[in-house]
C-alpha positions in Angstrom: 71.4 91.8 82.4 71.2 95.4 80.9 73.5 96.9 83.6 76.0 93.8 83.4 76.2 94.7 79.4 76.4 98.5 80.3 79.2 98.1 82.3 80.9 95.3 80.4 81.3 97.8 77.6 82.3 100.8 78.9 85.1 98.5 80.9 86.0 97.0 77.2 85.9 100.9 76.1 88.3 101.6 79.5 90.2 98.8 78.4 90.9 100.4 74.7 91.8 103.1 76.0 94.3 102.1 78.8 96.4 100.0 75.9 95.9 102.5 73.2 97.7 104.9 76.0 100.6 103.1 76.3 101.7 104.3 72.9 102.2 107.5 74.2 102.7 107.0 77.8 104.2 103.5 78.2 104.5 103.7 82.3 100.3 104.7 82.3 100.2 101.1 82.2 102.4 100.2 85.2 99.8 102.5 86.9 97.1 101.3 86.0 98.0 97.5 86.8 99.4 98.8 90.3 95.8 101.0 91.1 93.4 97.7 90.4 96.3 95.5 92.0 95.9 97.7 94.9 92.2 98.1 94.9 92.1 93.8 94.3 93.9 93.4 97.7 91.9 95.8 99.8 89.1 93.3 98.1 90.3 90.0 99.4 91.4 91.9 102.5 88.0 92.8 103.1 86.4 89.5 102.6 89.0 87.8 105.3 87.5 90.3 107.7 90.6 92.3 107.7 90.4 95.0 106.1 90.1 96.9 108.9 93.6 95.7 110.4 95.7 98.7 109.1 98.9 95.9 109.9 97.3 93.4 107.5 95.7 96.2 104.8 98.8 98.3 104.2 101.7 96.0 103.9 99.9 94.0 101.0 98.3 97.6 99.2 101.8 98.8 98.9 103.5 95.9 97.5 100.3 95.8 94.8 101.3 99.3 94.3 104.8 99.2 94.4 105.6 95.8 92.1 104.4 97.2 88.7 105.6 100.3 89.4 109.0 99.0 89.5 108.6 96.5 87.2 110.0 97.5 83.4 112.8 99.7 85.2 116.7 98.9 84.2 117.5 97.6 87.0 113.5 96.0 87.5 114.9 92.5 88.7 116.6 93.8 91.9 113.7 96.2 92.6 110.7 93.6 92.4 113.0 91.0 94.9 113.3 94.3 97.0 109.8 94.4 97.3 108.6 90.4 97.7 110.9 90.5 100.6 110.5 94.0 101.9 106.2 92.9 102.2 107.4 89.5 103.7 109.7 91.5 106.5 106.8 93.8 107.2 103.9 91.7 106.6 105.2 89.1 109.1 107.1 91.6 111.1 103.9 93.3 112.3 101.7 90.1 112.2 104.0 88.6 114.9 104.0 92.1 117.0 100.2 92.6 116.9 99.6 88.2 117.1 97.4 88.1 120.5 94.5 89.8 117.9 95.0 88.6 114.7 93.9 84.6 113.8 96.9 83.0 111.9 95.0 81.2 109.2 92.9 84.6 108.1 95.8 86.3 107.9 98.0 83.4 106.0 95.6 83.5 103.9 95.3 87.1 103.1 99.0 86.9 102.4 98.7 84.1 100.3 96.1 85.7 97.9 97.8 88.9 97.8 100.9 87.2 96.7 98.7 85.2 93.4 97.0 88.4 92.6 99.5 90.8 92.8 102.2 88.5 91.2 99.6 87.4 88.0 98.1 91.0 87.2 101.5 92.4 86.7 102.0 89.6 84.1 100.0 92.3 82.2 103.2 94.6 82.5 105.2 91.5 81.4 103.2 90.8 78.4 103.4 94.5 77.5 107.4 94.5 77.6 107.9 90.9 75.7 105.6 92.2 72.7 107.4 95.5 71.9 105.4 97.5 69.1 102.3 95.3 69.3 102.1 95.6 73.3 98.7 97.6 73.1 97.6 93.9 71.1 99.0 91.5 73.6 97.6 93.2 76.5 94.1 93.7 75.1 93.7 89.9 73.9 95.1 88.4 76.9 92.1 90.9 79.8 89.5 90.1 76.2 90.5 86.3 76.2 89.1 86.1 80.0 86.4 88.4 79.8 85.0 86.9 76.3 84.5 83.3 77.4 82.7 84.5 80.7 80.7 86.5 78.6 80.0 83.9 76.1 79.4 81.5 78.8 77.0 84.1 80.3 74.9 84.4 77.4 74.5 81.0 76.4 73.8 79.4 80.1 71.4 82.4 80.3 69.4 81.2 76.9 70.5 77.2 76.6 71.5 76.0 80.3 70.3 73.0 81.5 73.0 71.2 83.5 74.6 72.7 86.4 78.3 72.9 86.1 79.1 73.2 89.7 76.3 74.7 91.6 77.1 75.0 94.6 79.7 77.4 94.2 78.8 79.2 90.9 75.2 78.3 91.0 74.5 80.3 87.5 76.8 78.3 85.4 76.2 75.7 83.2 78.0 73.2 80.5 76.3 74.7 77.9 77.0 78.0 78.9 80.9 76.4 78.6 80.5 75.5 75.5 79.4 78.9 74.6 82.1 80.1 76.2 84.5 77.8 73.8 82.8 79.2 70.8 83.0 83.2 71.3 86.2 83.0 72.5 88.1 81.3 70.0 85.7 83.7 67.4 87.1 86.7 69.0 90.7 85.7 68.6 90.5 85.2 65.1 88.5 88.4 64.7 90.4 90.7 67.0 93.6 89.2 65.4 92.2 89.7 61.8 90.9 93.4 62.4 94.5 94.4 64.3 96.5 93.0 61.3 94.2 94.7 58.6 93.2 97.8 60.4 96.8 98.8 61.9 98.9 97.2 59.5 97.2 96.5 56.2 97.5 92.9 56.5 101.0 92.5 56.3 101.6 90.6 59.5 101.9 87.2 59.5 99.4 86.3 62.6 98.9 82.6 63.6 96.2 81.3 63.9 97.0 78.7 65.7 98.1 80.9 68.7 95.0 82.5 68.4 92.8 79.0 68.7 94.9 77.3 71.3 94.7 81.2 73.5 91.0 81.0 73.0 90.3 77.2 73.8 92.6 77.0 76.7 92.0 80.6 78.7 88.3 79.5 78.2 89.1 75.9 81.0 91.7 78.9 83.0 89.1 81.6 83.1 86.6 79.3 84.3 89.1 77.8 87.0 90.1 81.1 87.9 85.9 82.1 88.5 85.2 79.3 90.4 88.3 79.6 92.8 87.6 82.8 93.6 83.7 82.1 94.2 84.7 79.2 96.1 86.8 81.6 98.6 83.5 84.3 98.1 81.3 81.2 99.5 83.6 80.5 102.4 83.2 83.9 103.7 79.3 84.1 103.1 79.5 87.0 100.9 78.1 87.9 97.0 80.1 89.6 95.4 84.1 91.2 96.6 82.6 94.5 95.8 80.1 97.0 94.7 82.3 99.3 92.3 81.5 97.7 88.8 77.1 97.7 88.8 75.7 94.5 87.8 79.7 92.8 88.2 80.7 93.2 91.5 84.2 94.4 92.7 87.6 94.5 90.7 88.1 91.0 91.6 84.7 89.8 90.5 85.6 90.6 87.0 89.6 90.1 86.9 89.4 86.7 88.8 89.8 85.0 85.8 92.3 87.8 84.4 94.3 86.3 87.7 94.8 82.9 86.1 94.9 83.8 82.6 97.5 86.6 82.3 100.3 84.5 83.5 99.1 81.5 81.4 99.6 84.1 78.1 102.9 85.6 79.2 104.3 82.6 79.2 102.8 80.8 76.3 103.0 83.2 73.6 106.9 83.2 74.2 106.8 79.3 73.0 103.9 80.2 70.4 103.8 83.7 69.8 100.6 85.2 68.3 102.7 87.3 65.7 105.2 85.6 64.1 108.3 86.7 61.8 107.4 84.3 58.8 104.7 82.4 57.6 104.4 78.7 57.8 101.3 76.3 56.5 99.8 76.0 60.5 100.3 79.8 60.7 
């Protein structure tokens, strides 16, 4: 447990730092997002057995590494359909010339998944764009509201679990440790919100707090659906963790699976419901 906190807080700390950046260097973002993108695929690569397939591995690392690269330019729309279809061309392209060695289900698959994780981490970039001058704040509460719950639910399965929440893929997980999950979560909305608008701005924003619940009860059900999924695929292959590069974590994916699921859940629902509004109203 000691190494899983160690790490957890020098990644929140790496976090910090990565948003705070973008104040000063906007596009250190987009390389950031395209480096763990990149890093993600060679994960899931791996764990299809592939990773070793240079016609598999290289197609799907340079489209992680191309897309938010691109993405944010003037002219970003044309670029990032240049590049879905350029890795579908080559992807396919070089599947069908080197077909007598590769099985057509591992490698469907590997496509698949590089396609979800590569489209839903550069939501990140998305997020950034949509929220202008508070970027740095949208980015850092939509990677906090995935890693909060699971570390909420970590905590309180590890002290108050009983009952198995579905054992035979996540064997350590528990409905109490959901529960916890619910509860730190939506805390840490409130209070990250809170300290941004007094800290940064003296508490003149208007922040709603209602945005800030519903982002911290719902990505709570996503991260969780995003962690089994991605253990589920872990227990196909008969392997622990997708990685060894985060001690006591895993691999990139081990800690952004849920990131995965909830980034595009957040880009999309603070445009209906943002989580700084222009006025105050009596559910804000």
């Amino acid at each position: 447990m000691g190494k899983r906190i160690v790490s957890g807080a020098i990644l929140m700390s790496i976090l910090g730092a990565v948003v705070l950046l973008n104040l000063f260097f906007p596009y250190g973002m987009n390389l950031v997002v395209g480096a763990l993108c990149a890093w993600a695929v060679y994960e899931i690569t791996n764990a299809m057995g592939l990773a070793k397939r240079w016609e598999i591995l290289l197609p799907g690392m340079g489209f992680a590494l191309a897309l938010p690269l691109v993405t944010s330019w003037a002219i970003s729309w044309y670029l990032i359909g240049a590049c879905y279809l350029l890795y579908m061309l080559t992807f396919f392209g070089l599947m069908l010339f080197h077909h007598e060695r590769l099985s057509f289900a591992e490698t469907a698959a590997t496509f698949a998944m590089t396609l979800l994780i590569v489209s839903a981490m550069n939501c990140l970039v998305y997020i950034r764009d949509f929220a202008g001058q508070h970027a740095a704040f949208y980015v850092y509460m939509t990677i906090c509201a995935s890693w909060v719950s699971d570390a909420g639910a970590y905590f309180a399965g590890s002290f108050w679990g009983k009952h198995k929440l579905c054992p035979k893929l996540s064997p350590k997980k528990t409905i109490e440790g959901v529960f916890g999950g619910f509860f730190l979560n939506i805390l840490a909305m409130i209070v990250f919100g809170v300290s941004y608008n007094y800290i940064f701005y003296g508490g003149a924003l208007h922040m709603s707090y209602l945005s800030l619940v519903l982002i911290g009860l719902i990505t709570t059900v996503i991260s969780i659906l995003g962690d089994l999924s991605f253990s589920f695929i872990k227990r196909t292959r008969g392997i622990k963790d997708y990685g060894t590069i985060i001690p006591g974590h895993g691999g990139i994916l081990d800690r952004f699976d849920s990131v995965v699921f909830v980034a595009p859940f957040v880009y999309f629902f603070v445009q209906l419901l943002p989580m700084i509004v222009p006025s105050m109203g009596f559910f804000w």
